[in-house]
C-alpha positions in Angstrom: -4.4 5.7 11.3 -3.5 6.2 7.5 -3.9 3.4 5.3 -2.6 3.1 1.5 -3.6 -0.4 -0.7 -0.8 -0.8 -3.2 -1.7 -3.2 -6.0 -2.0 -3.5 -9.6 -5.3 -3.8 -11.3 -8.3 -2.0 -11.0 -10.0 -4.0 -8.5 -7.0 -3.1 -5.8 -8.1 0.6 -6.2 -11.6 -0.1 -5.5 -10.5 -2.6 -2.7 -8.6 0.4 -1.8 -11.0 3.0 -2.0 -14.2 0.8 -0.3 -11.4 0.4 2.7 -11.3 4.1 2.7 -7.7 3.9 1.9 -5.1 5.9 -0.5 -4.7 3.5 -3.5 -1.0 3.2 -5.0 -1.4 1.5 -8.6 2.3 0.3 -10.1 2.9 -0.2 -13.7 5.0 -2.9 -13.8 2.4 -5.7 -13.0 -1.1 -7.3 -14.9 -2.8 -3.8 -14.7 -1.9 -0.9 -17.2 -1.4 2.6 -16.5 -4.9 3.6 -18.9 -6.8 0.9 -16.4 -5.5 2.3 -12.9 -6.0 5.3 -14.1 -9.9 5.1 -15.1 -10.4 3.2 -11.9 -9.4 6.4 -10.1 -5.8 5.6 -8.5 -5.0 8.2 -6.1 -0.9 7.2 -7.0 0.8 5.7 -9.5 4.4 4.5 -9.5 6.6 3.0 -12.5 8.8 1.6 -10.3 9.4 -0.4 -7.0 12.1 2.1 -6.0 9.4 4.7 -6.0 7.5 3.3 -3.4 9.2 3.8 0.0 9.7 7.6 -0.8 5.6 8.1 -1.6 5.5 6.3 1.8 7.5 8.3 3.6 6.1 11.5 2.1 2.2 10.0 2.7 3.4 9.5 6.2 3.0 12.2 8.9 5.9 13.5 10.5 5.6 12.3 14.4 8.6 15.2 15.2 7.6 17.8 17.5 
C-alpha cells in the first residue's frame, strides 16, 4: 500500500523517506520551507486545507 509521512521538520522527511514513504512537509509548523526543502520533501503544503486534496490526488482511484 501507499504510505505518505506528513510532518514538519527535516527529520519527518528523512523518517519519511527511510519508511520508503511520500513525505508531505507543511509550513505552518517549527520547520521552514528553505529546511524541508533541502531535506528533499517530496510535497509541501502552506496550509492544513491543502492536505486532504494532495491525499486524494496521491490516492489511487479503486473505480473500475
Amino acid at each position: 500500500g501507499e504510505c505518505a509521512v506528513v510532518g514538519d521538520t527535516e527529520a519527518d522527511v528523512q523518517a519519511g523517506k527511510a519508511a520508503g514513504a511520500r513525505s508531505i512537509g507543511v509550513t505552518w509548523g517549527y520547520g521552514t520551507r528553505a529546511r524541508l526543502e533541502a531535506a528533499g520533501v517530496d510535497y509541501l503544503i502552506e496550509t492544513p486545507d491543502a492536505l486532504p486534496p494532495l491525499l486524494r490526488a496521491l490516492t489511487p482511484s479503486t473505480a473500475a
